[in-house]
C-alpha positions as CSV (number, residue, x, y, z in Angstrom):
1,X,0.0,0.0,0.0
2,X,1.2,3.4,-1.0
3,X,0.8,5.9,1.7
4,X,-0.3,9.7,0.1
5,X,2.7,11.9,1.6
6,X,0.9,14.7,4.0
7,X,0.2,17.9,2.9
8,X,3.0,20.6,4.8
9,X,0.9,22.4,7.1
10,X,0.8,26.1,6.1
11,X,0.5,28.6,8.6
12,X,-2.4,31.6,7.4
13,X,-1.4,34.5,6.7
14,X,-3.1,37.5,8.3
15,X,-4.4,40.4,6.0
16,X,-2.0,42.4,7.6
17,X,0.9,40.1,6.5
18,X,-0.7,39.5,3.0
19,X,-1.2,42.8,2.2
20,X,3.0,43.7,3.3
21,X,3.8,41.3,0.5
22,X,1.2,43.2,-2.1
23,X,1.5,46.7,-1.4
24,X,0.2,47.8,-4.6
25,X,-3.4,46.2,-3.6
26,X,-3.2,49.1,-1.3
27,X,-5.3,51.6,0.4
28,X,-7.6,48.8,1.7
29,X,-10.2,49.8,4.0
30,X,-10.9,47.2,6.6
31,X,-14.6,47.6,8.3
32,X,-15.2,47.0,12.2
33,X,-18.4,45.7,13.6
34,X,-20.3,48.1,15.9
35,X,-20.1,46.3,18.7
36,X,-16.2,45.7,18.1
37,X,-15.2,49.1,18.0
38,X,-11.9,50.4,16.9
39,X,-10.6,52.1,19.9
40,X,-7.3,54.2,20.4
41,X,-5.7,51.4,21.9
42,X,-6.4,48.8,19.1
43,X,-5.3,51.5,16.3
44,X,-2.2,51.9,18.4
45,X,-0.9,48.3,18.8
46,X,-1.6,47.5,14.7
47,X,0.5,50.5,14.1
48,X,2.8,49.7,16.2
49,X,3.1,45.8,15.2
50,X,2.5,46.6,11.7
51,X,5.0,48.8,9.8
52,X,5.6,50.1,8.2
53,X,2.1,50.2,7.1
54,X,0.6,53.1,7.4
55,X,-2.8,53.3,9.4
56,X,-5.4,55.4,9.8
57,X,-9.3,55.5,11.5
58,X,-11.9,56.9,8.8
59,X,-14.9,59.1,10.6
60,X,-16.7,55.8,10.5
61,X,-14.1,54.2,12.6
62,X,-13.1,51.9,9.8
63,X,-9.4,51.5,9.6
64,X,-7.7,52.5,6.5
65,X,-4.3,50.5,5.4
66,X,-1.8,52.2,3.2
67,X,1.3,50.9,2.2
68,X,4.4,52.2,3.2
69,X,6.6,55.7,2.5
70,X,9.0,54.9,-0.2
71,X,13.1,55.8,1.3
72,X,13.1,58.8,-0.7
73,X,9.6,60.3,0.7
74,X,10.4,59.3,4.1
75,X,13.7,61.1,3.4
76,X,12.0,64.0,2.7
77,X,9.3,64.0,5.4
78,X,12.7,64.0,8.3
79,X,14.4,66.8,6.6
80,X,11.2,68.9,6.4
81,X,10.0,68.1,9.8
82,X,13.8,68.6,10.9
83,X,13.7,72.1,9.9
84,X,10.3,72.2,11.0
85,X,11.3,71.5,15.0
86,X,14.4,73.1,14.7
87,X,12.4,76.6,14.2
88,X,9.9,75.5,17.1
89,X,13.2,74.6,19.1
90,X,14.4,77.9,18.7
91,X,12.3,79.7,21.5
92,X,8.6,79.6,19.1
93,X,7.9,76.2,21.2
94,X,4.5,73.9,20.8
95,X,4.5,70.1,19.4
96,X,6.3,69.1,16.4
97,X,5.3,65.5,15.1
98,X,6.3,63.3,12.3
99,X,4.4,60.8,10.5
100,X,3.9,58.4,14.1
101,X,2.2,61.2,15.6
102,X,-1.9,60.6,15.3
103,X,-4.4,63.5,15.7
104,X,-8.2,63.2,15.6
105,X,-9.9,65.8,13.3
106,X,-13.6,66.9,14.0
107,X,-15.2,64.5,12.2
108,X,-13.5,61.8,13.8
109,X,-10.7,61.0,11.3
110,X,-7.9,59.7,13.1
111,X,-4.7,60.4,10.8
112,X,-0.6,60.8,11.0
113,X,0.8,64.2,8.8
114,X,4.2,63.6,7.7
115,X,5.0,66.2,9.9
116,X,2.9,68.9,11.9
117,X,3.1,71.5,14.5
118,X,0.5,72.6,16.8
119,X,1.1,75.8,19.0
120,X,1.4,76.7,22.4
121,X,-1.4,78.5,22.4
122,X,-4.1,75.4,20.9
123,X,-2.4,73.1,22.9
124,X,-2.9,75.2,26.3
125,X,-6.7,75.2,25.2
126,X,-6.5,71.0,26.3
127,X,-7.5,69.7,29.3
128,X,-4.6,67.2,30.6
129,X,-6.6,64.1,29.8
130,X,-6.6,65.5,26.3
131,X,-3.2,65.6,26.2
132,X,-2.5,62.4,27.6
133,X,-4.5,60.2,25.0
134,X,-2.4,58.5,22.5
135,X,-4.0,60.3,19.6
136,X,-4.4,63.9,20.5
137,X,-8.0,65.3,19.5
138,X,-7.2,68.3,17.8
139,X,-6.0,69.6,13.9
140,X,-2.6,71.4,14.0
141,X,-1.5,74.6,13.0
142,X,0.3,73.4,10.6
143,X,0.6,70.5,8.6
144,X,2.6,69.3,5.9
145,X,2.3,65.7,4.0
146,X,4.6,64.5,1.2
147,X,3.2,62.4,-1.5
148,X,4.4,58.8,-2.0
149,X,3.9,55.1,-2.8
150,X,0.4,54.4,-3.7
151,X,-1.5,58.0,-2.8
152,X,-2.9,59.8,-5.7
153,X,-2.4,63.3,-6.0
154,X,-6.2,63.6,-5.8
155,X,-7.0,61.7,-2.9
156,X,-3.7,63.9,-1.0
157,X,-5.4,66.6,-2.2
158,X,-8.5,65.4,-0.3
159,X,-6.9,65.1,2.9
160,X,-5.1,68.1,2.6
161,X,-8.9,69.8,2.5
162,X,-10.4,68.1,5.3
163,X,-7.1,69.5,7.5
164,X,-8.3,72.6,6.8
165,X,-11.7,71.8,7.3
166,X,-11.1,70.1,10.7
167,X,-9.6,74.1,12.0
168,X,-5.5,73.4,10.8
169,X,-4.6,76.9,9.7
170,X,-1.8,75.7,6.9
171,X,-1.2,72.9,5.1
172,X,1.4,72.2,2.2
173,X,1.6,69.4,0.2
174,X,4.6,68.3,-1.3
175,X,4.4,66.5,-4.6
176,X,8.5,65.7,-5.1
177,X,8.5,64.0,-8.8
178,X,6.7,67.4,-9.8
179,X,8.4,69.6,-7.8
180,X,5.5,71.3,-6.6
181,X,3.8,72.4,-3.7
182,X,0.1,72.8,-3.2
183,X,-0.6,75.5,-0.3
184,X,-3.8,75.0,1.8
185,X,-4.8,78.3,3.7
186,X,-8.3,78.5,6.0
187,X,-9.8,80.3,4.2
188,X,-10.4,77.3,1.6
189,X,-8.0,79.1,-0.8
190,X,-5.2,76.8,-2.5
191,X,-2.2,77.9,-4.4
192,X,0.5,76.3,-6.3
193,X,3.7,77.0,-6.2
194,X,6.0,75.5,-8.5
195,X,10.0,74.5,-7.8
196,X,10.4,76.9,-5.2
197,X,13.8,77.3,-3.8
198,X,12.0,77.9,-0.1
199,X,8.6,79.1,1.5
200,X,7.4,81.0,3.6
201,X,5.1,79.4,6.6
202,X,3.7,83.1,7.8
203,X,1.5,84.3,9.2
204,X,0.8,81.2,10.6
205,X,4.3,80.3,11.8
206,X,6.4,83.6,12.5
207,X,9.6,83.5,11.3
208,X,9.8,80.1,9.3
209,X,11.0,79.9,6.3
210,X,11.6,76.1,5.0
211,X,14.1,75.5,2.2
212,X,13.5,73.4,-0.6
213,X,17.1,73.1,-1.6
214,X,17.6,69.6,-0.4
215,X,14.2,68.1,-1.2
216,X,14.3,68.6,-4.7
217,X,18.1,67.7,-5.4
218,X,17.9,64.6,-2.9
219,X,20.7,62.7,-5.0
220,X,23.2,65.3,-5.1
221,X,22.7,65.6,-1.5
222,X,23.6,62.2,-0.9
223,X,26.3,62.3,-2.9
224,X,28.1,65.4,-0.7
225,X,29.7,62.9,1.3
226,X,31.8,61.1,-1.3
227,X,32.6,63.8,-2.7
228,X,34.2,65.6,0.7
229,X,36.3,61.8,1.4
């Protein structure tokens, strides 16, 4: 009698796992159960055991997967938000955040800016339990996001609006392989800037003025080092 040889016993895969092998099926949106609530605590630990997926909690309090920053946005995103805190460091002060920092927006969005500052001043208007939560319940000042990987410019451009709409008083978005800049002001206005050397954060931010040097000759950047060896 021939025995059949058994099958290898294959672990499942989790979405989770599935979808950081496929990262161009992404944005998924995953949908909770109403009595299974995605809370602050559960949104935490899959972004924490997760990346670098990017997560995020839709007004619905669905949970939105989105793959990954590519090296050369998330590049980008630490010099931007490095020049970013180094102006708040310099005696402005407030909360500068990068792209692990989650803030709630008024319609319940719960969403990470590549990098954001929120002034003394809206910060001192939270109570200390407000302050303590993981994801802080307020839009910034100021935001900036950097497009990359699988985000359209349109559906950027979308988020960028509801910033606005949720009481952040500036927003830019940074579109590197154009070298452009979309600027989001409260009043609903948008300009485009295009190749710009630096900008101007005012009135908004006093005194910040963020170069652009860097961000749209990244390669020769890199290559500084070799050439000073």
């Amino acid at each position: 009698m021939v025995s059949t040889p058994a099958k290898p016993i294959v672990e499942p895969s989790t979405l989770l796992e599935e979808l950081n092998r496929s990262p161009n099926e992404l944005p998924v949106l995953l949908r909770f159960p109403e009595d299974t609530p995605l809370t602050d605590r559960l949104l935490e630990q899959i972004s924490r055991l997760n990346k670098p997926l990017q997560f995020e909690r839709t007004a619905q309090g669905d949970l939105l997967i989105m793959a990954a920053s590519s090296i050369d946005s998330d590049e980008i995103c630490m010099e931007l938000g490095r020049q970013l805190s180094n102006w708040a460091r310099s005696g402005v002060g407030g909360v500068t955040t990068g792209s692990s920092g989650g803030y709630i927006r008024g319609d319940g969005h719960t969403a990470a800016p590549d990098a954001a500052w929120t002034s003394p001043q809206r910060r001192a208007a939270m109570t200390e339990a407000q302050r303590s939560r993981a994801f802080q319940p307020i839009c910034p000042d100021f935001v900036i996001e950097v497009r990359s990987g699988s985000n359209t410019i349109a559906s950027q451009q979308r988020k960028m609006a509801a910033w606005i709409a949720g009481g952040t008083r500036l927003g830019w978005l940074v579109i590197p392989e154009h070298e452009t800049v979309y600027i989001y002001h409260a009043d609903g206005t948008v300009d485009l800037v295009e190749q710009p050397d630096a900008l101007s954060a005012e009135p908004v931010c006093q005194g910040l003025t963020i170069s652009f040097e860097y961000v749209w000759n990244l390669e020769s950047a890199r290559e500084m080092g070799d050439a000073t060896e």
